[in-house]
N, C-alpha and C positions, 0 to 999 in steps of 0.2 A: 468530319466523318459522321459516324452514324448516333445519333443524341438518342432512340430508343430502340430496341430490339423486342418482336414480336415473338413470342415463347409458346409454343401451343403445344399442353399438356392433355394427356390421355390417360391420365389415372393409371398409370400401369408402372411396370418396376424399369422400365424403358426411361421413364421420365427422369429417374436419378441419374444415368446418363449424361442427360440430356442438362439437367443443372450443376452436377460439376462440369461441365462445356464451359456451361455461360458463367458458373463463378470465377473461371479461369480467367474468360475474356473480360469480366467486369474489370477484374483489376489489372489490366493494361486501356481500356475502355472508358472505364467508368460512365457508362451510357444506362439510363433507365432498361429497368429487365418490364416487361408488359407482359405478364403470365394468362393466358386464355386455354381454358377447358370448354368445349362444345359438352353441356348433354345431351342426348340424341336417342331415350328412350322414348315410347310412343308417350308418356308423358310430355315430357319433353317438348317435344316436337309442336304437341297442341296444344302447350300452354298458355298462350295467349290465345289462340281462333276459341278454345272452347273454356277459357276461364277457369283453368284447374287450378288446382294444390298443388304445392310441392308434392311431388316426390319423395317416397324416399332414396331414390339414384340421385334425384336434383340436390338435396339436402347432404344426402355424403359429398355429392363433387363439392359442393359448395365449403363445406367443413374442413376437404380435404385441400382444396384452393388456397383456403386462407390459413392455415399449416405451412404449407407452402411459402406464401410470401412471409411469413411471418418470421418461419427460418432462416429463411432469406436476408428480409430486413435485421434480426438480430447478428448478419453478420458484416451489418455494414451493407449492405447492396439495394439503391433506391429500385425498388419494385411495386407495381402496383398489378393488381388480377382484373381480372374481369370473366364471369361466368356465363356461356352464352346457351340460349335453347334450341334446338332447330337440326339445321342438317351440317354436321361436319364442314364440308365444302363452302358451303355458301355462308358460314356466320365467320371463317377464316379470312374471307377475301371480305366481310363488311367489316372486320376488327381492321383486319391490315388497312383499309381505306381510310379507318379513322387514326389510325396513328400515323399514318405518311401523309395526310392530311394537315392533322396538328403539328406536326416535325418539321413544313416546311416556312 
């Protein structure tokens, strides 16, 4: 069946939700959790074209990310995050490419 599951978090109180889901499913599962946050402020977005700084939105998602896995992994669930910059849409469908990529 499915060896990783694509998790895309939004910083928002939705997201607890959304991980007792997938804590549930781990354990009948046991399939990596792949937790992805899009930042999508105009920082964000131009961080690489125009060589910025973090942020400080980049810098909470980032903080708030690995909170996240870290939870996560303290309760037994192999997770790994990845923080993406850019547009919502499109950095979803380049994470999803790379993990059904390596999956197969």
């Amino acid at each position: 069946m499915y060896q990783r599951i694509l998790v895309t978090l939004d910083h928002s109180a939705a997201d607890e939700a959304i991980l007792a889901h997938m804590e549930q499913l781990y354990q009948h599962l046991h399939n990596e959790l792949i937790l992805l946050h899009v930042a999508d402020g105009w920082a964000a977005r131009y961080y690489n074209d125009l060589q910025l700084k973090e942020s400080e939105e980049v810098k909470e998602d980032r903080a708030y990310l690995a909170a996240v896995e870290k939870r996560l992994q303290t309760k037994g669930i192999k997770t790994t995050s990845h923080l993406a910059m850019g547009d919502p849409a499109d950095e979803i469908i380049r994470a999803f490419s790379r993990v059904t990529t390596v999956a197969r």
